[in-house]
Every structure is written in structure tokens, then in C-alpha cells.
C-alpha positions in Angstrom: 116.8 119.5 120.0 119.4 118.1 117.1 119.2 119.4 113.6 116.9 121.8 113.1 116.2 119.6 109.3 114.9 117.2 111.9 111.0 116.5 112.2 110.2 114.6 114.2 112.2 112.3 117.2 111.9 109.0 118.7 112.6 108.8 122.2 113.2 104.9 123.8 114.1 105.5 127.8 115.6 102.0 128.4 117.6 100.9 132.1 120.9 101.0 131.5 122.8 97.4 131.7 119.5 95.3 131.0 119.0 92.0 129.6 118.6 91.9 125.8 119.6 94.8 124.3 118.8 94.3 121.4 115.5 95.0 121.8 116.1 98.7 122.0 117.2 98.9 118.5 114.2 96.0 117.2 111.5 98.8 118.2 113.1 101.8 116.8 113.6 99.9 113.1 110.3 99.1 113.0 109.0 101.9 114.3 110.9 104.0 111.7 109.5 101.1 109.1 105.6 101.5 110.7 105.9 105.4 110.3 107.2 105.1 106.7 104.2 102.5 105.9 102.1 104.8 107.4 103.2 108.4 105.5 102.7 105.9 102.3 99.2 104.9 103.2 98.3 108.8 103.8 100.1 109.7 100.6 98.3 107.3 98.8 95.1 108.9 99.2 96.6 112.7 98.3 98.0 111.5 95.3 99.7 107.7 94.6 102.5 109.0 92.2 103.7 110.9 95.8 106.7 108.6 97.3 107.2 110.0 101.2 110.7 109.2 102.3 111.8 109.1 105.9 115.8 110.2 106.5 118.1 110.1 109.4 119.2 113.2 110.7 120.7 111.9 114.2 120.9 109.4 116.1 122.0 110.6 120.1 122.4 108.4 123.2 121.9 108.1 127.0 118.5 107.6 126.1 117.9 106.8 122.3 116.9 109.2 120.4 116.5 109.2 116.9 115.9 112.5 114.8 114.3 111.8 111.2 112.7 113.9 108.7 110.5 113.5 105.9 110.9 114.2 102.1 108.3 113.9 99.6 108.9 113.2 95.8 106.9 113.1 92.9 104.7 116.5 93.5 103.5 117.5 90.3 104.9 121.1 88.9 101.6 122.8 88.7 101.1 121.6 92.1 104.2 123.5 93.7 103.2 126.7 91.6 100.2 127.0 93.7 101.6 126.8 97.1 104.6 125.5 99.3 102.8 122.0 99.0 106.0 119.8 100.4 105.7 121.7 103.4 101.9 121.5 103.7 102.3 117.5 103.0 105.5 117.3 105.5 103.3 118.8 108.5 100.4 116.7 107.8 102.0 113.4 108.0 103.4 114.7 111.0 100.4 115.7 112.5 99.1 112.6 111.6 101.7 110.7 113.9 100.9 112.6 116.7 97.3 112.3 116.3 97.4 108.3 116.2 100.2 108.2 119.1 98.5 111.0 121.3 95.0 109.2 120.8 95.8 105.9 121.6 98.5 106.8 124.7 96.2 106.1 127.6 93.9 103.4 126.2 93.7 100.1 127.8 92.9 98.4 124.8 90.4 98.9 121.3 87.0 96.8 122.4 84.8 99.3 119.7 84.8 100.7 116.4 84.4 104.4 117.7 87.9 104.5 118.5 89.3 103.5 115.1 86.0 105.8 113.1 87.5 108.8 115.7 90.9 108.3 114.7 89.7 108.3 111.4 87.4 111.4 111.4 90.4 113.1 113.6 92.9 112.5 110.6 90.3 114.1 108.1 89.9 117.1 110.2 93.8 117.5 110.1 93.7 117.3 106.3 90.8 119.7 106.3 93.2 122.8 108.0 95.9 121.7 106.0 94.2 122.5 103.2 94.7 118.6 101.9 91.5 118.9 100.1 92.9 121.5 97.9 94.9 118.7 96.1 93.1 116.4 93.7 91.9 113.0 94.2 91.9 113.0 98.7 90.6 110.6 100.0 90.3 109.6 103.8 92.6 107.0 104.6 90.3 103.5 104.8 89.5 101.9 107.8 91.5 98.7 107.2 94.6 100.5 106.5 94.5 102.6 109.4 94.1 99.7 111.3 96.8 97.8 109.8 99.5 100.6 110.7 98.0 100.2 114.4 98.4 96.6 114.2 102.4 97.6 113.3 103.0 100.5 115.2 101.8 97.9 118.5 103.8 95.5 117.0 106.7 97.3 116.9 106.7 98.4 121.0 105.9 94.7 121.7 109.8 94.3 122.1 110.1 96.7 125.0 109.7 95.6 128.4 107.5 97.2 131.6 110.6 99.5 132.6 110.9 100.7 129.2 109.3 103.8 127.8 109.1 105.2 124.4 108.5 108.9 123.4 107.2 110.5 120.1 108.1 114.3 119.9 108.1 116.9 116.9 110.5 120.0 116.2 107.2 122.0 117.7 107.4 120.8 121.0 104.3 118.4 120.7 105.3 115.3 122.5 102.7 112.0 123.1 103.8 108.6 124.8 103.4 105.6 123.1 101.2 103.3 124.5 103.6 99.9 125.6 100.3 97.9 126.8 97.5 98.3 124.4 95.6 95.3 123.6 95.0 95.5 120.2 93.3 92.6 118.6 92.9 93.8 114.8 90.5 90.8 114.4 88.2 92.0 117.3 88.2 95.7 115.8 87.3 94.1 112.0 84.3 92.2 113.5 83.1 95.4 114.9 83.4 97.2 111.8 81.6 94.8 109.5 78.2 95.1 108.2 77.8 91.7 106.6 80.1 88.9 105.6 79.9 87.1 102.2 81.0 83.6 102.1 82.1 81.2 98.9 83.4 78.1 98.5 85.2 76.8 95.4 88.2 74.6 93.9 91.2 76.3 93.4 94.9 75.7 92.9 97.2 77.1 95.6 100.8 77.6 95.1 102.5 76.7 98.7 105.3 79.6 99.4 105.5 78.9 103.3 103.8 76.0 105.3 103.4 76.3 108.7 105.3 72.8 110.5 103.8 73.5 114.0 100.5 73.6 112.8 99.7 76.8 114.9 99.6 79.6 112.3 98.5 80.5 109.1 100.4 78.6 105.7 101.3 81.7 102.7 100.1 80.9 99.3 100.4 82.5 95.8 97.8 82.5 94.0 97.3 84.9 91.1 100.5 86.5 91.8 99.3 87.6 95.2 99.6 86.3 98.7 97.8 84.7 100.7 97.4 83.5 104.6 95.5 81.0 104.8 94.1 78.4 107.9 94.0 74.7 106.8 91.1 73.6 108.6 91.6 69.6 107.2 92.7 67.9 110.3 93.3 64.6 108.3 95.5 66.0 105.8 97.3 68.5 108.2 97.9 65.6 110.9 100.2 63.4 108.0 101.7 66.3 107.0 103.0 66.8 110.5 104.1 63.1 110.6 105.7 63.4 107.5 103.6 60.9 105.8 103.3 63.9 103.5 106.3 65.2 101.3 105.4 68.9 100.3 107.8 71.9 99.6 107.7 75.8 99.0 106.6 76.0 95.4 104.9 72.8 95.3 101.1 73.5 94.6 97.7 71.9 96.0 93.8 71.5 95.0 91.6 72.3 97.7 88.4 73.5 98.3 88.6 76.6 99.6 86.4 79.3 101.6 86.6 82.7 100.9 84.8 85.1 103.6 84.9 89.0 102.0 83.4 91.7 105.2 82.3 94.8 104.2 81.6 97.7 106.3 78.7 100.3 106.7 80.0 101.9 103.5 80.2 98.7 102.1 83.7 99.0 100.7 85.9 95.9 101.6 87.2 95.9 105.5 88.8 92.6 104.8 89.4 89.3 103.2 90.0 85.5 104.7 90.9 82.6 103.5 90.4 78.5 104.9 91.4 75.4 103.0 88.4 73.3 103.8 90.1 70.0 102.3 93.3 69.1 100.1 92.2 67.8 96.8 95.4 67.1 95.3 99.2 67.6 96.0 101.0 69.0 92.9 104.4 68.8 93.1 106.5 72.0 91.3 108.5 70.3 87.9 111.2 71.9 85.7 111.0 75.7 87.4 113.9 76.9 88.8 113.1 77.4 92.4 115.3 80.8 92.9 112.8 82.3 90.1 109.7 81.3 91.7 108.5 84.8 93.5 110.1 87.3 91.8 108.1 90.2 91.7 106.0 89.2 94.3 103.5 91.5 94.8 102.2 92.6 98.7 100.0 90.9 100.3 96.8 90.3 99.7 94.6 93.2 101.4 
């Protein structure tokens, strides 16, 4: 083991002189970036003034292996006088790792809810003999979320290929695979989990921040300061954009009619939001801003 400030290691077994290389170091950033995501989500529902902050501790080779650890800022005084609480919130969001790697490492793929609820329920139970519940305000972590740092955590190994293997492992000796060849289709899952789906229609204004050229993937829009993905389902309209017959830029705007589907689950709290522009109204084209001020402060995205 290295450092014994370390936490928790990430282990990528990779053959040695392989074809793009590069890949190697692609999973372990954003595995390090889905882990940190996914301490803040946790965090979030202990207490949202709580920052969790992953550090390097070492980084060792033949294999790579990265040892990190986890600090936690922002815990209230009158919190620490009651207990060791960074320690008690360090090992949760540790457990929690495990739990969602260790759960998921021989699954061929998510096809029903009961995976994600157990994941869920499993997570709660770790909380519950950490004595979580002790701190004000916890709250399970939702449903969407969790599935969203599944969605990045998959997306993350995607880089690897079938002679690859990746390893999770703690300063405790608990030590899961990560699962190279789930299919995960966060789509599929969200269907399962939704009790009823609202629909609306209705003209808005749409600021363009990226258009998609190809025509195969979702464009980003701002609207109310917040993004949002959205299919253009006007064939017309999208076909002379393609041919150019259409001039429109990042930070031009448009008036469409628009379709907004919310779903909402069993507990009828929000699973998630889509968007389709039906038809382009209008093109408006962006006058006297400057364009390297347009999304400052951009907020996330749109949940």
C-alpha cells in the first residue's frame, strides 16, 4: 500500500506497449472527476455548505495506480464537538464507492429499476451505521442523481479496451472490479422509474449555445440562465440548416414551439426533464453583446 493518508486506490492493469495510450490516463481523470461528483452528490444530502475534496497522494506504475484521499470542509463547529464527524463522513463516502462498484461488478447490464432502488436502499443502510442520520437535514441520495454518477462512472471505463482491467480498492483491504461491459442505458432505467409523464407545449425563446451540424445529437440552449439539450424534431428547418440555407451562430436565439415532458416517479418527485423543438418560429440573430460575455456564470445543467 502507499501512504497510509491514502483512502482509497485506483488500479488500471493495461498490456504493456498497446495502441493508444492515452486511454489509460482518459479513465483515471474521469474516474477521479465521477468519484468527486459523486462524494458532492452524497454530501449534498448531509449537509450542502459540506465541500468533499478528492487529493492525490501517489501515483505508482507498472500497473497504474493512483492513491487519493478525501477531505471534507465546511463542517460546522458544533458538529465536530459532538463527534469525529470528518472521519465518520470520510468512511461513508468511501463505503459508498465500494457499494456502487461492488454492486454493479458482475452485472450484464441495468434492464429494471430494482437494481438502481437496491443501490439506493444499500447506500441508506451505510448511512444508517454510520450514524449519518445523526447530522441534520439527511436525505437519501435521489434516484436521478445516483443514476447520473452511474451514467459517468460507465462513461468513464468506456475508454478501456477488452484486455484492460480496472480495480477499486480501500486502505481496508476491500477491493471490487469495475464492471468494463455494462450496458447502461440511463434512458431505459428513467422509463422504468417513472410513474407518469406530464407533457406541455408552449412558445419560447431559446438562446442557441451549441448546435449540433451532423444532425445526430442533441443542440444546448440557455434559457433562463440554465441549460438545456434539446432534440429539434422540425425536419424542414433542420434540413436547410444543414445545407446552409440557414446562417445561425452560438448566441444567436430562436422562437419555437416547444415540448416539455417532466416524469415523476412513485414518490412523485421529478426523475427527469426533456426537451423537443417541435418547429422554429423565428431566427433571432444576437446584436451589440459581446460574444466572450455571453455565458459567464453559466449555471449546470439543467436537471
Amino acid at each position: 500500500m502507499s501512504d497510509i493518508n491514502s483512502d482509497f486506490c485506483i488500479t488500471i492493469d493495461f498490456d504493456k506497449k498497446s495502441e493508444n495510450p492515452s486511454r489509460v490516463f482518459q479513465t483515471m481523470s474521469e474516474l477521479i472527476n465521477a468519484f468527486q461528483k459523486f462524494d458532492s452528490d452524497l454530501i449534498c444530502g448531509i449537509n450542502t455548505q459540506l465541500k468533499p475534496t478528492i487529493l492525490l497522494e501517489d501515483v505508482e506504475t507498472g500497473s497504474l495506480k493512483t492513491w487519493l484521499s478525501t477531505q471534507i470542509k465546511g463542517i460546522p463547529d458544533e458538529v465536530l464537538k459532538e463527534g469525529e464527524w470528518k472521519k465518520i463522513l470520510g468512511h461513508y463516502l468511501l463505503k459508498a464507492k465500494y457499494i456502487l462498484i461492488n454492486k454493479l461488478e458482475n452485472r450484464v447490464d441495468i434492464s429494471d429499476a430494482k437494481t438502481i432502488e437496491d443501490i439506493q436502499n444499500e447506500l441508506s443502510e451505510e448511512a444508517k451505521r454510520t450514524d449519518l442520520k445523526l447530522m441534520p437535514y439527511y436525505e437519501p441520495l435521489p434516484i436521478p442523481k445516483l443514476i447520473r454518477n452511474i451514467e459517468n462512472m460507465n462513461n468513464a471505463l468506456s475508454y478501456l479496451n477488452d484486455n484492460d482491467k480496472a480495480y477499486f480498492e480501500t486502505k481496508d483491504q476491500d477491493r471490487a472490479s469495475f464492471n468494463l461491459t455494462l450496458n447502461f442505458s440511463p434512458e431505459t432505467i428513467e422509463d422504468l422509474l417513472t410513474k407518469e409523464a406530464i407533457s406541455n407545449e408552449s412558445i419560447t425563446i431559446l438562446k442557441i449555445k451549441k448546435p449540433d451540424y451532423l444532425g445526430s445529437s442533441m443542440w444546448d440552449f440557455m434559457h433562463n440562465r440554465k441549460q438545456i439539450p434539446a432534440k429539434i424534431l422540425d425536419q424542414e428547418w433542420l434540413l436547410n440548416f444543414q445545407r446552409r440555407k440557414i446562417d445561425i451562430r452560438p448566441g444567436d436565439s430562436i422562437r419555437a414551439r416547444i415540448n416539455t415532458v417532466v416524469k415523476y416517479g412513485h414518490d412523485n418527485n421529478v426523475i427527469g426533464i426533456s426537451y423537443e423543438v417541435i418547429e422554429v418560429l423565428e431566427i433571432l440573430p444576437l446584436k451589440n453583446v459581446i460574444s466572450d460575455k455571453l455565458f459567464d456564470d453559466e449555471p449546470d445543467s439543467v436537471q
